[in-house]
N, C-alpha and C positions, 0 to 999 in steps of 0.2 A: 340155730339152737333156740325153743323153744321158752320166750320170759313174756313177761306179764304184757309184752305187748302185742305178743301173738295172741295169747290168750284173748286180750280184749277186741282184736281182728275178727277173731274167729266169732268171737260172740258177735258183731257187729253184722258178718256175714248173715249168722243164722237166726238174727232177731227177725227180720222181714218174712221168713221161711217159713217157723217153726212156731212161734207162740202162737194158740189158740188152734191149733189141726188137733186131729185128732191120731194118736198111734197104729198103725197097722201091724207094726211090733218092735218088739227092741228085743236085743240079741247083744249076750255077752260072752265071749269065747268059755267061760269058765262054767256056763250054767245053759248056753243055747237061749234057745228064743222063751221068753218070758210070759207065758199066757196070760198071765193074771194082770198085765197091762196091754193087752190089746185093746185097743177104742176109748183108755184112758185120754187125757189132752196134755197137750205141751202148755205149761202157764206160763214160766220166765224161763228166760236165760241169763245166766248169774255170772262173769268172770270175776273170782276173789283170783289174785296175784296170781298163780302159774297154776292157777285149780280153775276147771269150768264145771259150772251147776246148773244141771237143766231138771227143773221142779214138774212135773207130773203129778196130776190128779186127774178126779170126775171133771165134768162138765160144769156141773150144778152140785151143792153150789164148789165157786171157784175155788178151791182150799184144796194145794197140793198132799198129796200123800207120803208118795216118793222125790227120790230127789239122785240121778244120776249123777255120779262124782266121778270125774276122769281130769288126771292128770300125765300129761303128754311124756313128761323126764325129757333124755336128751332127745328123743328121736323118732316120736310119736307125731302124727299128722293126721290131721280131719281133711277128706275130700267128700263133695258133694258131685250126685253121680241119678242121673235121671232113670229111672226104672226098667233095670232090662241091658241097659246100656255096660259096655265093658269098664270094668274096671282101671284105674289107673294103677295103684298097686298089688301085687299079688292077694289073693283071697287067703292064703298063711298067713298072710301077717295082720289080718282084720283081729280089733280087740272088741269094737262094740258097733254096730249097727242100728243107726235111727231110721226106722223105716214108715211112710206117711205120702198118700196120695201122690203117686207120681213119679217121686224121688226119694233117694235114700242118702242118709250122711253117714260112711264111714270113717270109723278112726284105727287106724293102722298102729301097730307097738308103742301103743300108750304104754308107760311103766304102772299104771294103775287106771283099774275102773270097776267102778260098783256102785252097787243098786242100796239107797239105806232108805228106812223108813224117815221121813221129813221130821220127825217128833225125836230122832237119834242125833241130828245134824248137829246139837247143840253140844254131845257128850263126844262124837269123832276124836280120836288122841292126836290129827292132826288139824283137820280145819277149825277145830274150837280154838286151837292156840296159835293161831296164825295172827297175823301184828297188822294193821292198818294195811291196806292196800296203796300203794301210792299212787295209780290211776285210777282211786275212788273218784266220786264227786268233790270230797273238801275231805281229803285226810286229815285230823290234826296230828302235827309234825310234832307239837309237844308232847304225844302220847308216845309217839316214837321215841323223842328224848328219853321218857322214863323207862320205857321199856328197853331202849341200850344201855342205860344207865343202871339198869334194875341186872341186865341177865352178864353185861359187861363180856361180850367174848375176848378171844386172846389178844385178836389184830384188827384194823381197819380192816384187811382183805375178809376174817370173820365174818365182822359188823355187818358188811352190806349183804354177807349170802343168808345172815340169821332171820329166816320167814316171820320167827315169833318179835323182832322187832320189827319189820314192815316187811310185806309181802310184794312181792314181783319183780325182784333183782335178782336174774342170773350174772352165769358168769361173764359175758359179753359186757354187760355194762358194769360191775365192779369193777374191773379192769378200768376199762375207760375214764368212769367216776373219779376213781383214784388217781388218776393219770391228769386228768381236768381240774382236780380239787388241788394237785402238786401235794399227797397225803401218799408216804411211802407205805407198800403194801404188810409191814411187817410192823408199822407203829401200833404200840398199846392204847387200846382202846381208853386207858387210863390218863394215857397220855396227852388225849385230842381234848380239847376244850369243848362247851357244849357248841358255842359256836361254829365251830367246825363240824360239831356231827350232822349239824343241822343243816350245814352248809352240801354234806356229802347230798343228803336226802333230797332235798332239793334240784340239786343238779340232777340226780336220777330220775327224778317226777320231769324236769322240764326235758331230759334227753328221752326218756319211753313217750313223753306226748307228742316231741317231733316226730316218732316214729310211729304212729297210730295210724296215717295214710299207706294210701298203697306203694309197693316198691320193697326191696330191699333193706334192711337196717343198715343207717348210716350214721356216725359220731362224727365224723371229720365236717361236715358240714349237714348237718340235721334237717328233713326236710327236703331235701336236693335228691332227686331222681341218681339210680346211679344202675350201670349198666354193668354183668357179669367182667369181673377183670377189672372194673375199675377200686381205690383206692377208699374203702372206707371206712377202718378206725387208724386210732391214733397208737394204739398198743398191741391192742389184741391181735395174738396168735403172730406175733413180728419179732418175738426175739431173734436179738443177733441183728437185726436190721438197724442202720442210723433211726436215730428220733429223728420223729417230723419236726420238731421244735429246733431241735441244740446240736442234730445230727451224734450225740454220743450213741453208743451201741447200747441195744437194749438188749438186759439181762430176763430169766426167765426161770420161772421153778416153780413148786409148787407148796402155798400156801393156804392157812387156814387150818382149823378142824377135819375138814374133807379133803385137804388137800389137793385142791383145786389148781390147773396150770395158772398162771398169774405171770404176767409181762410187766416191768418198771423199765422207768428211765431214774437213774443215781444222780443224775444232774438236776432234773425237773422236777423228782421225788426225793429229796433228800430223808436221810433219815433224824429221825427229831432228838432232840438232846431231851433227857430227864426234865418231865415239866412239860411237855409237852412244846417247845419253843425248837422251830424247825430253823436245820442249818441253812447259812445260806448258800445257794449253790454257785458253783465254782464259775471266774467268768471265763467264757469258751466264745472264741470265733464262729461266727452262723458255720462255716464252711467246713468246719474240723466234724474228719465223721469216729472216732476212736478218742478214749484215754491212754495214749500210752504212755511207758513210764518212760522220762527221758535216759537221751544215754548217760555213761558215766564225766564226758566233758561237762555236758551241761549241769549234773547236778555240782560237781566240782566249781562251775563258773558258779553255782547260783547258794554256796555255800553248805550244800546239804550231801554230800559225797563225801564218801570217806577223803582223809586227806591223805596226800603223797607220802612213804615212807620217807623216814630222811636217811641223810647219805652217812655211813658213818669214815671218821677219816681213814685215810689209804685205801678204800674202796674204790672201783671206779667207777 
């Protein structure tokens, strides 16, 4: 799935490529090929959080015009594919075509792309209001504060998906975050202290920057090569499975505004009392993989079972 750290991948791919050639044409399924930018130049390549910006102008001087705005959603992919050469995904599914001496970059069912004049980029109803990137060069994390603080969505699980408080948290890593942070996915964003907002944010910047090399996204150990089949988040898409932690089974639903699937551990996520002051969780043996509810002996042994009828006389 497609988050700010693909986006940054991808830019990283096609800076060596693309800046400074010149267009042979660009093609968007909604409009065709583009004349009025053939032999324009590629100037930057720009990833804001789950948005990629590639600026085109003249040559001379350098001062882009346009600015290609493509954003991937769940299931959009850019391949790069040398001229002439077969495609890797079908030609249906192509959303926009960069085409430049040689080679071409296509992107495949992007949920969005479009052509805006560079002088419009500041009024866009979404990339204007988009929040701090957090694999900028130096986000400040304070502005994030303000801006959770300012727009306050319902739950943590919210907080991390809202772009206009910082940009480039999918759902892969709120999960996770949340799961890392020990912040149940359903706590009021009212409820979390700033220190802990800031705490989430953080952890997000330092788990997307583990992930910026090549390889597979990996949370269970960040960084670490991991091979198809192997093991690597802590929450995501595991309901029902024991935690990696405490082995209790992990619950699943879906939460947020968007309603997004979202995985918790009840043990490692507790849910937080009024005030924000998290319960403590329950102590469990490493090796217990379920909560279950004891039988009627034990809770009787342990005082919390109904008590025995009593006998009344001449009964037997």
């Amino acid at each position: 799935m497609p988050e700010g750290d693909t986006i940054h991948k991808i830019a990283r791919a096609m800076q060596p490529r693309l800046p400074g050639r010149a267009l042979e044409g660009l093609w968007l399924r909604d409009r065709g090929w583009l004349a009025r930018l053939a032999g324009q130049h590629v100037h930057e390549i720009a990833p804001l959080g789950k948005h990629l910006l590639v600026a085109i102008g003249a040559p001379a001087p350098a001062r882009p015009g346009w600015v290609l705005h493509v954003h991937l959603g769940m299931h959009g992919r850019w391949h790069r594919h040398e001229r002439g050469a077969a495609w890797s995904r079908p030609a249906s599914q192509a959303v926009v075509r960069i085409a430049v001496a040689g080679e071409e970059w296509v992107c495949s069912r992007a949920a969005r792309a479009e052509i805006l004049r560079a002088v419009d980029l500041a009024l866009h109803p979404t990339v204007s209001r988009l929040g701090p990137d957090l694999l900028g060069e130096a986000p400040r994390l304070e502005d994030v504060l303000a801006r959770a603080r300012r727009r306050e969505p319902r739950s943590a699980a919210g907080l991390l998906l809202d772009q206009r408080v910082a940009c480039g948290i999918g759902n892969v890593y709120k999960n996770e975050v949340l799961f890392l942070e020990g912040v149940h996915p359903r706590t009021p964003v009212a409820a979390l202290s700033d220190a802990r907002i800031l705490a989430l944010f953080r952890r997000a910047r330092s788990l997307m920057q583990a992930n910026l090399g090549g390889g597979r996204r990996n949370t269970l150990e960040p960084g670490r090569p991991v091979r198809r089949g192997d093991p690597r988040f802590w929450v995501y898409g595991r309901g029902g499975l024991p935690c990696r932690r405490c082995a209790v089974r992990l619950r699943g639903g879906r939460e947020g505004d968007a309603a997004r699937a979202t995985w918790w551990c009840e043990a490692c996520q507790p849910r937080a009392r009024e005030g924000g002051v998290p319960l403590s969780p329950p102590a469990r043996p490493p090796g217990s993989a379920s909560r279950r509810r004891p039988g009627p002996r034990r809770r009787r042994a342990a005082g919390v079972g109904p008590r025995p009828r009593p006998r009344l006389p001449g009964t037997p």
